[in-house]
mmCIF file of the N, C-alpha and C atoms, coordinates in Angstrom:
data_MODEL
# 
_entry.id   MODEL 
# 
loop_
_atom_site.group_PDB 
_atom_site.id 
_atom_site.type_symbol 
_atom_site.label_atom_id 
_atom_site.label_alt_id 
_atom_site.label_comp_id 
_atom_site.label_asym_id 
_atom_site.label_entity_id 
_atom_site.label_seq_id 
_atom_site.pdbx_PDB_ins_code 
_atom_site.Cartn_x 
_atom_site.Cartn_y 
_atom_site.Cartn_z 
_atom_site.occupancy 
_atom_site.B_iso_or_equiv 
_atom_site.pdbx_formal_charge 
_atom_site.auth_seq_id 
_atom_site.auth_comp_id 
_atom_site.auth_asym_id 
_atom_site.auth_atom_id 
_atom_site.pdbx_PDB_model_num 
ATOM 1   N N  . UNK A 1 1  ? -2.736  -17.446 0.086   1.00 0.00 ? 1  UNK A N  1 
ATOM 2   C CA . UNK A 1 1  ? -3.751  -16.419 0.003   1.00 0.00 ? 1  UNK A CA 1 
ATOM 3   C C  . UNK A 1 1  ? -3.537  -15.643 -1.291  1.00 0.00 ? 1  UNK A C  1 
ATOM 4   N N  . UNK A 1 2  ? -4.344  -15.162 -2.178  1.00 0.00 ? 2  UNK A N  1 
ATOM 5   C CA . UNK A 1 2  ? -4.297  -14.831 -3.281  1.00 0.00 ? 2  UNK A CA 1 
ATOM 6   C C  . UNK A 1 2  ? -4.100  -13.440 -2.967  1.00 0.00 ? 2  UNK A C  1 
ATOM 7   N N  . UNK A 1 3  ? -3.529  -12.889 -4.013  1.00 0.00 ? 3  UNK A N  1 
ATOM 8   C CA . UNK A 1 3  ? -3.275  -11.272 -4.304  1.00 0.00 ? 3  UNK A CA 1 
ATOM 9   C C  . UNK A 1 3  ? -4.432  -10.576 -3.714  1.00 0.00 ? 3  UNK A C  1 
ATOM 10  N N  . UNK A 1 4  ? -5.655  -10.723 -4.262  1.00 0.00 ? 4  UNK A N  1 
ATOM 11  C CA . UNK A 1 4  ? -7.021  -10.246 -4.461  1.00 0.00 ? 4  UNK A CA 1 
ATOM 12  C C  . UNK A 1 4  ? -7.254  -9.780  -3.039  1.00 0.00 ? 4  UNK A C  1 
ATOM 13  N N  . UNK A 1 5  ? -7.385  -10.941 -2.406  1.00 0.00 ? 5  UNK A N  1 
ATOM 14  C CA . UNK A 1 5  ? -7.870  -11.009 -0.671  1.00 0.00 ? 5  UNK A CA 1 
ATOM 15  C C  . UNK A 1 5  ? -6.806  -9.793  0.141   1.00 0.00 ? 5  UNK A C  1 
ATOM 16  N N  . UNK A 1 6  ? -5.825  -9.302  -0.021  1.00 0.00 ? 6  UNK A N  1 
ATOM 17  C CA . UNK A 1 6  ? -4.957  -8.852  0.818   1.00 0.00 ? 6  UNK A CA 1 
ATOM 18  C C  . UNK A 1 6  ? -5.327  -7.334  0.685   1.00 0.00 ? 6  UNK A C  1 
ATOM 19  N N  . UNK A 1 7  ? -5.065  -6.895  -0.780  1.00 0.00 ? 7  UNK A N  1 
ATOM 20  C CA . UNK A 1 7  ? -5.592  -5.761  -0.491  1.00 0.00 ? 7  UNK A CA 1 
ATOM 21  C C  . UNK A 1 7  ? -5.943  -5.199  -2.096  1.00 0.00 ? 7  UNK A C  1 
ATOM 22  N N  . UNK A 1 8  ? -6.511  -4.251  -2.206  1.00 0.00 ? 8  UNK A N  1 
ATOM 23  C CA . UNK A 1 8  ? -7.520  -3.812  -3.581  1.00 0.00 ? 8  UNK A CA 1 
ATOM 24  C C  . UNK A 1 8  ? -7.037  -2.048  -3.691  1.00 0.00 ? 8  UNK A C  1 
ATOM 25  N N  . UNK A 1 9  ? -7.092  -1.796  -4.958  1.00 0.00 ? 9  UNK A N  1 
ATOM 26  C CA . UNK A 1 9  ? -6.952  -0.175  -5.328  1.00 0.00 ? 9  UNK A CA 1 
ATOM 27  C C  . UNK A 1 9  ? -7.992  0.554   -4.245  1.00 0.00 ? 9  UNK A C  1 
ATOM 28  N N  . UNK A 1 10 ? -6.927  1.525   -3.341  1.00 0.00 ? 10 UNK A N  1 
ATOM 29  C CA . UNK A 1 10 ? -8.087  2.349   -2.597  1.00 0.00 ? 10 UNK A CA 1 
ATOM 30  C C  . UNK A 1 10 ? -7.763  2.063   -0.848  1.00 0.00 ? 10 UNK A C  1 
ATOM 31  N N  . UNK A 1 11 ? -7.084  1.229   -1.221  1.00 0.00 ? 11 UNK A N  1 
ATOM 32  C CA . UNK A 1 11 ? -6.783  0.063   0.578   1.00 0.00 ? 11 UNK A CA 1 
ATOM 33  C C  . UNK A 1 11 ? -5.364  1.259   1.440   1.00 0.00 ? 11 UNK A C  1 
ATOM 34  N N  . UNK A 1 12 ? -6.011  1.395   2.127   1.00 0.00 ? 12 UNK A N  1 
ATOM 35  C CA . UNK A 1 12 ? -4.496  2.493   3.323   1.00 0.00 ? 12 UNK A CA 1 
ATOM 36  C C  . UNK A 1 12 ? -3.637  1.363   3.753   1.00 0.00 ? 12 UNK A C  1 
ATOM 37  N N  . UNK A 1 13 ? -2.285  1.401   3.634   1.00 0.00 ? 13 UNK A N  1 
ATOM 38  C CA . UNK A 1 13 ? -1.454  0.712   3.910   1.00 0.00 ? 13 UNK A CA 1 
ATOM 39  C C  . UNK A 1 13 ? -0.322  0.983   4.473   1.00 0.00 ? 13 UNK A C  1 
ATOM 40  N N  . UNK A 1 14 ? 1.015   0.189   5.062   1.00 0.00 ? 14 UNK A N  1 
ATOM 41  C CA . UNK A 1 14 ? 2.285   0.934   5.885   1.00 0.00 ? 14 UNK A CA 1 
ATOM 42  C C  . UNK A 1 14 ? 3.298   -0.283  5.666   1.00 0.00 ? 14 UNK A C  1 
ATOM 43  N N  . UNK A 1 15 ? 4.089   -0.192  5.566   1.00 0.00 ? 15 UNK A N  1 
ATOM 44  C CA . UNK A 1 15 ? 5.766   -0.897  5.347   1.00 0.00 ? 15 UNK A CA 1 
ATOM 45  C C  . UNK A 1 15 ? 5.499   -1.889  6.682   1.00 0.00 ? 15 UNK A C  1 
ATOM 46  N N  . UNK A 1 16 ? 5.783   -2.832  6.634   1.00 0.00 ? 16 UNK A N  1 
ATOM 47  C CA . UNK A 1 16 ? 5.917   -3.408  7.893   1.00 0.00 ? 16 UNK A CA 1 
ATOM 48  C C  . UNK A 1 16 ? 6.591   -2.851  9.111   1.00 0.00 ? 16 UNK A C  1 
ATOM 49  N N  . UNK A 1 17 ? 8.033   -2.007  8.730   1.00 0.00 ? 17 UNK A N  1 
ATOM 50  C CA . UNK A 1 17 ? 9.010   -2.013  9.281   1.00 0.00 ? 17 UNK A CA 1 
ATOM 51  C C  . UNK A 1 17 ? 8.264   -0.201  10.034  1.00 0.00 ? 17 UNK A C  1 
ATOM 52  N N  . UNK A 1 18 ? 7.400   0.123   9.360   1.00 0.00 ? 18 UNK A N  1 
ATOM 53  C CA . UNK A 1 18 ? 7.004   1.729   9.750   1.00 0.00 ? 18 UNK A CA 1 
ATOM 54  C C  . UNK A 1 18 ? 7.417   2.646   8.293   1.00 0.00 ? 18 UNK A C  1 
ATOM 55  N N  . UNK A 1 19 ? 6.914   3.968   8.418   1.00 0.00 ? 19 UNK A N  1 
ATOM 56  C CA . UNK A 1 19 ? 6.378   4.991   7.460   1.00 0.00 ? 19 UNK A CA 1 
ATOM 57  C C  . UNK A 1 19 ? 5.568   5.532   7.250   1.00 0.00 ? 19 UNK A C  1 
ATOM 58  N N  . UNK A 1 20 ? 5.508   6.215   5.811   1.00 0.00 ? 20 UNK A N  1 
ATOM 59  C CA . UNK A 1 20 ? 4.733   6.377   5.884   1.00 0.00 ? 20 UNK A CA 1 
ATOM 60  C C  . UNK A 1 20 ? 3.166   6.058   5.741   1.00 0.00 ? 20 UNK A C  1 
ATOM 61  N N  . UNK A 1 21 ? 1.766   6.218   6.221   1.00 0.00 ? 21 UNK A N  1 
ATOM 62  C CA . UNK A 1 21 ? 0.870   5.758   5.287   1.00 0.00 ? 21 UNK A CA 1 
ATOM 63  C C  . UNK A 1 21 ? 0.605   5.934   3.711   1.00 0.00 ? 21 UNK A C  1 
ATOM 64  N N  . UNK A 1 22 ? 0.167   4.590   3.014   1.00 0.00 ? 22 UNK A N  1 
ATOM 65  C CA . UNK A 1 22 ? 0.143   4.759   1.818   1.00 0.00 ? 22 UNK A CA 1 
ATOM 66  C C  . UNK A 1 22 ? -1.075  4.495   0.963   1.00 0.00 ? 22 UNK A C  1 
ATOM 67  N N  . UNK A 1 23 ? -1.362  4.899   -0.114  1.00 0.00 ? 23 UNK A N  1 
ATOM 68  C CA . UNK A 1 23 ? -2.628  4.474   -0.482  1.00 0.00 ? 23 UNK A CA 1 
ATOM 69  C C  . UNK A 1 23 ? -2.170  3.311   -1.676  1.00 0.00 ? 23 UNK A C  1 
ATOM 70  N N  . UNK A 1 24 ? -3.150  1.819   -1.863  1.00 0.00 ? 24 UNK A N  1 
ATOM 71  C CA . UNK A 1 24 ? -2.960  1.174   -3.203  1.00 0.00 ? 24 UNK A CA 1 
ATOM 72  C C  . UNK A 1 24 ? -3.637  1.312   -3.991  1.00 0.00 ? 24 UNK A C  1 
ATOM 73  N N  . UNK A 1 25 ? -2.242  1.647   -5.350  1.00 0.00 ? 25 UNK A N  1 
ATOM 74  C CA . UNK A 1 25 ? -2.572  2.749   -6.440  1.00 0.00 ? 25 UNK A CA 1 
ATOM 75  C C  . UNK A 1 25 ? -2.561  1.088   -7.487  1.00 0.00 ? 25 UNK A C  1 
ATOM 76  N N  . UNK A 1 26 ? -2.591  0.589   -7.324  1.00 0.00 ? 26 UNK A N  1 
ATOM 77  C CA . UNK A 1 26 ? -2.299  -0.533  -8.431  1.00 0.00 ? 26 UNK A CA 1 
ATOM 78  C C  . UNK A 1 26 ? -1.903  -1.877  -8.015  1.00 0.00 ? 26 UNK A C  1 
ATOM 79  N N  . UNK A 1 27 ? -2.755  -2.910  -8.340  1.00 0.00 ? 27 UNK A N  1 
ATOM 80  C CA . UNK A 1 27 ? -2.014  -4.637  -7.915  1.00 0.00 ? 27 UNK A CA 1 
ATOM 81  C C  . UNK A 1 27 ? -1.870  -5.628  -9.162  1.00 0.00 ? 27 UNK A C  1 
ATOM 82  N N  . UNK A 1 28 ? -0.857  -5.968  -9.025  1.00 0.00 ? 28 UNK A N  1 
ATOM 83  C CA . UNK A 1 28 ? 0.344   -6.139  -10.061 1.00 0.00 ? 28 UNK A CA 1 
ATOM 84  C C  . UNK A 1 28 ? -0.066  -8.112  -9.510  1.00 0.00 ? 28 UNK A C  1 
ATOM 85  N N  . UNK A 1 29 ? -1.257  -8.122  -10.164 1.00 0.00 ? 29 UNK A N  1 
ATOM 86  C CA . UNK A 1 29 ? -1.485  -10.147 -9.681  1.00 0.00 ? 29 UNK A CA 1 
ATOM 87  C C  . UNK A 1 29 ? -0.287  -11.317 -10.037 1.00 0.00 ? 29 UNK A C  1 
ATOM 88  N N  . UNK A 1 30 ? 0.106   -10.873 -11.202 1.00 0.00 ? 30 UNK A N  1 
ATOM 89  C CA . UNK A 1 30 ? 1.017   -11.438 -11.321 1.00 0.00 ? 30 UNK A CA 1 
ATOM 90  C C  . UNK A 1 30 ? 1.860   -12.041 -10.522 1.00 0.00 ? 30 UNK A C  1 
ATOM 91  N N  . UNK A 1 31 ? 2.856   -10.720 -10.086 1.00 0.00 ? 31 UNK A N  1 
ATOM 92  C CA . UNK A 1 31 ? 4.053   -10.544 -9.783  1.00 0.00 ? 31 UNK A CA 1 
ATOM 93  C C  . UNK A 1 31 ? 3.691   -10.535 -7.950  1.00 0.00 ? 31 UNK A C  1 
ATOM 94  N N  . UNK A 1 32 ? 2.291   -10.677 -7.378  1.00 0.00 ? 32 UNK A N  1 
ATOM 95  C CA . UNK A 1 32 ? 2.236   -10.620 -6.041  1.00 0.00 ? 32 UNK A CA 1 
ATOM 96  C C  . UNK A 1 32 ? 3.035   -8.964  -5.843  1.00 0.00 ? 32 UNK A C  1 
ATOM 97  N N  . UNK A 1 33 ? 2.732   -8.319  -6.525  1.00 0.00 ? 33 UNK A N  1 
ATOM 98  C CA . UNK A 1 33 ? 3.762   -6.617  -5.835  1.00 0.00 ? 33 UNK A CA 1 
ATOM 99  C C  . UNK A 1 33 ? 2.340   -5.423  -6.079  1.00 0.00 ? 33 UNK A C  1 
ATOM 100 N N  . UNK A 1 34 ? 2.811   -4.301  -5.246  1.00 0.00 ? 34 UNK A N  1 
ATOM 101 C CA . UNK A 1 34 ? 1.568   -3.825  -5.080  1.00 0.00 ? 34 UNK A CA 1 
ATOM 102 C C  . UNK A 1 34 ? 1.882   -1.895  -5.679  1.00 0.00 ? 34 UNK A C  1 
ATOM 103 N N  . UNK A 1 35 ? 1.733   -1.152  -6.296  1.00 0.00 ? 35 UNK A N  1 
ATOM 104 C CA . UNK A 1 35 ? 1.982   0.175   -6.212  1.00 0.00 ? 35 UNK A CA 1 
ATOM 105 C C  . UNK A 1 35 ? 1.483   0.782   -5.474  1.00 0.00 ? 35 UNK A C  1 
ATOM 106 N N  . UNK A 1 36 ? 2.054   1.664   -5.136  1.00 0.00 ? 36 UNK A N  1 
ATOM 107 C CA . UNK A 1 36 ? 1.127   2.591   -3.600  1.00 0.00 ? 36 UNK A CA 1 
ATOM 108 C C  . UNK A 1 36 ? 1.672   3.964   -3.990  1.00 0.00 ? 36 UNK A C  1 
ATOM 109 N N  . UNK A 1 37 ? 1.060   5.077   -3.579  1.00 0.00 ? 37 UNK A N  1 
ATOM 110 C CA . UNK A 1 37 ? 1.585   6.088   -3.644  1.00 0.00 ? 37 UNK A CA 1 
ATOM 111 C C  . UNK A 1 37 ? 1.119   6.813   -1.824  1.00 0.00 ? 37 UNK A C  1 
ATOM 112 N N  . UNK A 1 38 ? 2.341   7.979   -1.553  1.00 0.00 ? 38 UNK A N  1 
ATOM 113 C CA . UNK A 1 38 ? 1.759   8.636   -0.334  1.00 0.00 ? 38 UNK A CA 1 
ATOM 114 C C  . UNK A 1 38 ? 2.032   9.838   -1.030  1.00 0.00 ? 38 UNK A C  1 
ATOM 115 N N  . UNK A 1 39 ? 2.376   11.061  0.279   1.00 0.00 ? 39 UNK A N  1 
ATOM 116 C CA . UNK A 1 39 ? 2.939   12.303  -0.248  1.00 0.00 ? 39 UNK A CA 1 
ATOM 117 C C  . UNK A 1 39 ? 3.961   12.370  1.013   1.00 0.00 ? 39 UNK A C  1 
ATOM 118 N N  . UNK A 1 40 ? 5.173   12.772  0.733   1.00 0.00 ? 40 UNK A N  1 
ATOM 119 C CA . UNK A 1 40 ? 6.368   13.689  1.398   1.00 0.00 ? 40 UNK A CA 1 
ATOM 120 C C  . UNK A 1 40 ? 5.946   14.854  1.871   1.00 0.00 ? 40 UNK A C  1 
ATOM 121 N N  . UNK A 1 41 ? 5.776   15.904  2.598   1.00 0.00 ? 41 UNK A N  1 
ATOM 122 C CA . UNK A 1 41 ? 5.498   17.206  2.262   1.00 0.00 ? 41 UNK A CA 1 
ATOM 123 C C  . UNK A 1 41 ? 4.578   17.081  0.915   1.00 0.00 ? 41 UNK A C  1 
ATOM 124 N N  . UNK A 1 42 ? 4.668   18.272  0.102   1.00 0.00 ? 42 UNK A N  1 
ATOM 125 C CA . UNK A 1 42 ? 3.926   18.309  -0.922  1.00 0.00 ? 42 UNK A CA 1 
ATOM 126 C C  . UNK A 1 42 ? 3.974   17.695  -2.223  1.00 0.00 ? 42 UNK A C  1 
ATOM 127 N N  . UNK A 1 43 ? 5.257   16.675  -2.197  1.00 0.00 ? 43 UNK A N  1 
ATOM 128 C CA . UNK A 1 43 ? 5.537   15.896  -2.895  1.00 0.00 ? 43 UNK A CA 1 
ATOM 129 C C  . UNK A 1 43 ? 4.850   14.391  -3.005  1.00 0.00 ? 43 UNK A C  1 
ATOM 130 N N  . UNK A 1 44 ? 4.083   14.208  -4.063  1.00 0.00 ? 44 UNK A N  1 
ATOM 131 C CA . UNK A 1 44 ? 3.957   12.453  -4.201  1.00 0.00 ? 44 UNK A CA 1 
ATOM 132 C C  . UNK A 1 44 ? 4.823   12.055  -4.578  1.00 0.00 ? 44 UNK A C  1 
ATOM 133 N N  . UNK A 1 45 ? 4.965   11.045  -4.232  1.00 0.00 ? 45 UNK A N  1 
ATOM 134 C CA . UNK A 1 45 ? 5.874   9.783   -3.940  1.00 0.00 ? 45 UNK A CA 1 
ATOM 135 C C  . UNK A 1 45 ? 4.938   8.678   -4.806  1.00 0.00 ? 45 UNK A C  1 
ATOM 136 N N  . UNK A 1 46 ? 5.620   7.668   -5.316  1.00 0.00 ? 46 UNK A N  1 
ATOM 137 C CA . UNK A 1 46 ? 4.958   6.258   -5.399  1.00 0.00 ? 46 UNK A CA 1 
ATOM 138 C C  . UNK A 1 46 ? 6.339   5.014   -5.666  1.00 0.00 ? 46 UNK A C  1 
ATOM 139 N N  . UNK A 1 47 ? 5.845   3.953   -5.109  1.00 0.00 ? 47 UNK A N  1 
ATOM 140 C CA . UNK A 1 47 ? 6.529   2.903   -5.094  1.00 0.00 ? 47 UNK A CA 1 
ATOM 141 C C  . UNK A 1 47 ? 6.079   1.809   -5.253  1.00 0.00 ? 47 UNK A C  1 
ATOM 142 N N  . UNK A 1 48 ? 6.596   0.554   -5.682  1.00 0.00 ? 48 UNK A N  1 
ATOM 143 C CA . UNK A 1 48 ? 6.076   -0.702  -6.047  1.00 0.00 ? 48 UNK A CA 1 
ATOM 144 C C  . UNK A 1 48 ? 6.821   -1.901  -4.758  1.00 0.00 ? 48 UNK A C  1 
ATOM 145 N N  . UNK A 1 49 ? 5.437   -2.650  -3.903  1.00 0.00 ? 49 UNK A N  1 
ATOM 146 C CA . UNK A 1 49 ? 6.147   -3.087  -2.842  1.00 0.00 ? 49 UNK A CA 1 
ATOM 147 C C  . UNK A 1 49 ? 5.621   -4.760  -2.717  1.00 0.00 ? 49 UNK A C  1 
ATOM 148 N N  . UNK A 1 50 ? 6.384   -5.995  -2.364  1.00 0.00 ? 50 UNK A N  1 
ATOM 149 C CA . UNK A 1 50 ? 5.859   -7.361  -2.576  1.00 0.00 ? 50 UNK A CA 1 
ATOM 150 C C  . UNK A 1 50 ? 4.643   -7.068  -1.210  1.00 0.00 ? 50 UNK A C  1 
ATOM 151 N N  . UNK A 1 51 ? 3.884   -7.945  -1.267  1.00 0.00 ? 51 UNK A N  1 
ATOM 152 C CA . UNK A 1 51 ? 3.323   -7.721  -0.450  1.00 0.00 ? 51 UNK A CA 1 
ATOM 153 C C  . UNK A 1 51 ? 3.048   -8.591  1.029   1.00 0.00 ? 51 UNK A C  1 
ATOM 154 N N  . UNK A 1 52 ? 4.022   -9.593  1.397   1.00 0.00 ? 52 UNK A N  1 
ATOM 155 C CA . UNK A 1 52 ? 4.746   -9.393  2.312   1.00 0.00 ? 52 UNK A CA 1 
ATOM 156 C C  . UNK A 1 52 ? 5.088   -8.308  3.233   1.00 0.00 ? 52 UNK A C  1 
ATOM 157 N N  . UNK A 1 53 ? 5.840   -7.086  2.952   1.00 0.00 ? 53 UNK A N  1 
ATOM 158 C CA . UNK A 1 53 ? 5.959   -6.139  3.234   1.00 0.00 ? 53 UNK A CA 1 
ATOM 159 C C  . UNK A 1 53 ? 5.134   -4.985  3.670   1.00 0.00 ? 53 UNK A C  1 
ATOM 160 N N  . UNK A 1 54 ? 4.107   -5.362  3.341   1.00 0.00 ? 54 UNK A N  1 
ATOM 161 C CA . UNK A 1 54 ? 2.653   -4.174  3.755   1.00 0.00 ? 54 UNK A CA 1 
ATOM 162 C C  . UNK A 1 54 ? 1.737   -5.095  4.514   1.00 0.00 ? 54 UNK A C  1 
ATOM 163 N N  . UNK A 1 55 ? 1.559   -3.717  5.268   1.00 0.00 ? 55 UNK A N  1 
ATOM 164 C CA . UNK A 1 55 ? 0.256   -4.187  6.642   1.00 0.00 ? 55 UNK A CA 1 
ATOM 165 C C  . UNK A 1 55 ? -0.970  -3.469  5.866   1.00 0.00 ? 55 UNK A C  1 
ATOM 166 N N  . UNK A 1 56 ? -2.075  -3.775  6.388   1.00 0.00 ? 56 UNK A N  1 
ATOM 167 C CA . UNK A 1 56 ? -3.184  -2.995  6.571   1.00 0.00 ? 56 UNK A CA 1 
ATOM 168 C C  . UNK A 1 56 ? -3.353  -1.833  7.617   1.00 0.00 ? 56 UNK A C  1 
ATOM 169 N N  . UNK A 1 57 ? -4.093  -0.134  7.362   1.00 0.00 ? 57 UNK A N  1 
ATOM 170 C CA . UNK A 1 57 ? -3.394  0.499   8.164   1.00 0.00 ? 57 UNK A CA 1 
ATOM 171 C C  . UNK A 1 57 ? -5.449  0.635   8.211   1.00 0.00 ? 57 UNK A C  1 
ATOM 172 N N  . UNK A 1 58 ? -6.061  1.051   9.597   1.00 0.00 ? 58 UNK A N  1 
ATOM 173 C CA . UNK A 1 58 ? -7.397  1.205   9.760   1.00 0.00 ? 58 UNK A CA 1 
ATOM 174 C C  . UNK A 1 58 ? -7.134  3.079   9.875   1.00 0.00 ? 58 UNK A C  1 
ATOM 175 N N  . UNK A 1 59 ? -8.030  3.252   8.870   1.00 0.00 ? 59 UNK A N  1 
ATOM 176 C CA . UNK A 1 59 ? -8.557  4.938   8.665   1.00 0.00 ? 59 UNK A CA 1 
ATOM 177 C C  . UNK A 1 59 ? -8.913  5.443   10.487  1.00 0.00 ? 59 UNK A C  1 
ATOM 178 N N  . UNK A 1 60 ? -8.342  6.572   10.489  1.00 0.00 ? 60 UNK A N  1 
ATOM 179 C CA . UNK A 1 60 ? -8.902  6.887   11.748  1.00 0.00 ? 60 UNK A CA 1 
ATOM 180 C C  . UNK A 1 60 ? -10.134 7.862   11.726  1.00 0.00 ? 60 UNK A C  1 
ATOM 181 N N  . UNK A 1 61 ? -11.132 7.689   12.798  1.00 0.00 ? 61 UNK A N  1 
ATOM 182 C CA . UNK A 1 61 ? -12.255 8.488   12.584  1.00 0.00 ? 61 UNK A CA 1 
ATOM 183 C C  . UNK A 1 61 ? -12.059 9.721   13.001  1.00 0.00 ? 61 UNK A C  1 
ATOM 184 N N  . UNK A 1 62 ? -12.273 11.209  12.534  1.00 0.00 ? 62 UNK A N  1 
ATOM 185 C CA . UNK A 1 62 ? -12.437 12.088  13.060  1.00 0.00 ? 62 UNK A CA 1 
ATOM 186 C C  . UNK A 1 62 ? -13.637 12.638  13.251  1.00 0.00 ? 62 UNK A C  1 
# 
């Protein structure tokens, strides 16, 4: 399955293992790895993750 299909800048996402939700900030086709950023408290955060490792997370409606 190609990079493309899994997930795109803008896509809510989560670690397989649990965390936090994240947003994808960047896809790295190459390398199959994905940047995401969330926030800590009031802190952003960002990290670069294979993508293996990330689920798809569905927006909840309020």
């Amino acid at each position: 399955m190609s990079t493309e299909m899994l997930f795109k800048v803008g896509d809510l996402v989560r670690i397989k293992s649990g965390g936090p939700v994240m947003t994808v900030q960047a896809v790295l086709k190459s390398s199959n790895l994905f940047d995401c950023q969330w926030f800590a408290g009031k802190k952003l955060e960002v990290g670069r993750f294979p993508a293996d490792s990330l689920v798809p997370v569905q927006e909840e409606k309020q």
